[in-house]
C-alpha positions in Angstrom: 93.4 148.4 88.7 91.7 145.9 91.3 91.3 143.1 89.2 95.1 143.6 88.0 96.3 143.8 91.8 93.9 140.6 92.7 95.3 138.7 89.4 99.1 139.7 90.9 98.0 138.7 93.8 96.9 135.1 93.4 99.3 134.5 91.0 102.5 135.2 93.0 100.9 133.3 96.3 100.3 130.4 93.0 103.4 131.0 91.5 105.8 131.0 95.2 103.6 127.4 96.0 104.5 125.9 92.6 108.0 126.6 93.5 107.7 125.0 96.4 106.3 122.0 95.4 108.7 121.4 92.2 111.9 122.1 94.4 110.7 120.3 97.9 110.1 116.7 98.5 106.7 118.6 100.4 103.0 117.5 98.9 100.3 119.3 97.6 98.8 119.0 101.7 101.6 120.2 103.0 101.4 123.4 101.2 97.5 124.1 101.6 98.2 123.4 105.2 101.3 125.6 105.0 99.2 128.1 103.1 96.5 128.3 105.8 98.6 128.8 108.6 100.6 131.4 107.3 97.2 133.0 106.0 96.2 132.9 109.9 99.6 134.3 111.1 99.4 137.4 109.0 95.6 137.7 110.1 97.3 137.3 113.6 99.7 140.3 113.0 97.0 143.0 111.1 98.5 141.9 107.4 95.9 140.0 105.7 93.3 142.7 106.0 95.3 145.4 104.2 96.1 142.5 101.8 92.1 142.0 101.2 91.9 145.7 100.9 94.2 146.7 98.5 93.7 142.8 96.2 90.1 142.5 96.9 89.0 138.7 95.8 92.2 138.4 94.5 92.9 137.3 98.5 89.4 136.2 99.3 89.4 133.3 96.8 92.8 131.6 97.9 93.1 128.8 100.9 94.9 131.3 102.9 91.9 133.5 103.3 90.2 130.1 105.4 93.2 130.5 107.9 91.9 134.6 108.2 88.5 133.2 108.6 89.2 130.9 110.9 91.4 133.5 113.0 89.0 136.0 112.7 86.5 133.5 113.9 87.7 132.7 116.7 89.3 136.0 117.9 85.3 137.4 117.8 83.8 134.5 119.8 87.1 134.8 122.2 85.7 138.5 122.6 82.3 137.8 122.6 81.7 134.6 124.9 85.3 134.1 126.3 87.0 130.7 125.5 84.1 128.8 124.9 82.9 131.3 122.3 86.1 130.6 120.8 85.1 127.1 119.1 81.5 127.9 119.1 82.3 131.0 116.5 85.2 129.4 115.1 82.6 126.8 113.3 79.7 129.1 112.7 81.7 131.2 110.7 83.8 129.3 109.1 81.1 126.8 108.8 80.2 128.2 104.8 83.5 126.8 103.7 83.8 123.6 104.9 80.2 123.0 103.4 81.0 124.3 100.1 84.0 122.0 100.1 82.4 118.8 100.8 79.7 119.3 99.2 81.3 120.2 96.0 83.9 117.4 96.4 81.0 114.9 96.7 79.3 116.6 93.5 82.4 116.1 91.5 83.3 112.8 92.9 79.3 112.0 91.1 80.4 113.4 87.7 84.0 112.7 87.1 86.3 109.3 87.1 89.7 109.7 88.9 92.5 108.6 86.8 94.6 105.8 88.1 
């Protein structure tokens, strides 16, 4: 039942962004930045962790879960070491996905041609 809840899930956050990007003059970085600020707000207001809870990876795997880290991140080192443990923790954290995302980038910039 998980895996169906994490595949409706994903799908419908997919599904509500393709709509958005055939009916708006908005591009695709305007929705993933969209996407991770909303996934911070509902961090913000206690959503996002019932939504990891009952959709597992389902909600770990989309860009809105970076906004949750990030949030997360910060609120700890906030809690922790005050305002400068705010952007100290904010990057230590979070610090696994930015890697993964340039390093992968750069990987598949080695092995694949953009079309023009």
């Amino acid at each position: 039942m998980l895996y169906f809840k994490a595949f409706l899930f994903a799908g419908l956050v997919c599904l509500i962004c393709q709509v958005v990007l055939d009916n708006t003059k908005l591009t695709p970085g305007h929705i993933t930045s969209s996407v991770t600020v909303i996934g911070a707000i509902l961090s913000f207001l206690g959503i996002y962790d019932k939504i990891v809870s009952m959709c597992g990876a389902g909600a770990t795997v989309l860009i809105a879960n970076f906004g949750h880290m990030l949030y997360s991140a910060g609120l700890a080192g906030y809690e922790e070491a005050g305002i400068l443990g705010l952007f100290s923790n904010l990057l230590c954290s979070s610090g696994i996905a930015i890697v993964s995302v340039v390093v992968f980038s750069f990987v598949f910039t080695l092995l694949f041609k953009a079309k023009d």
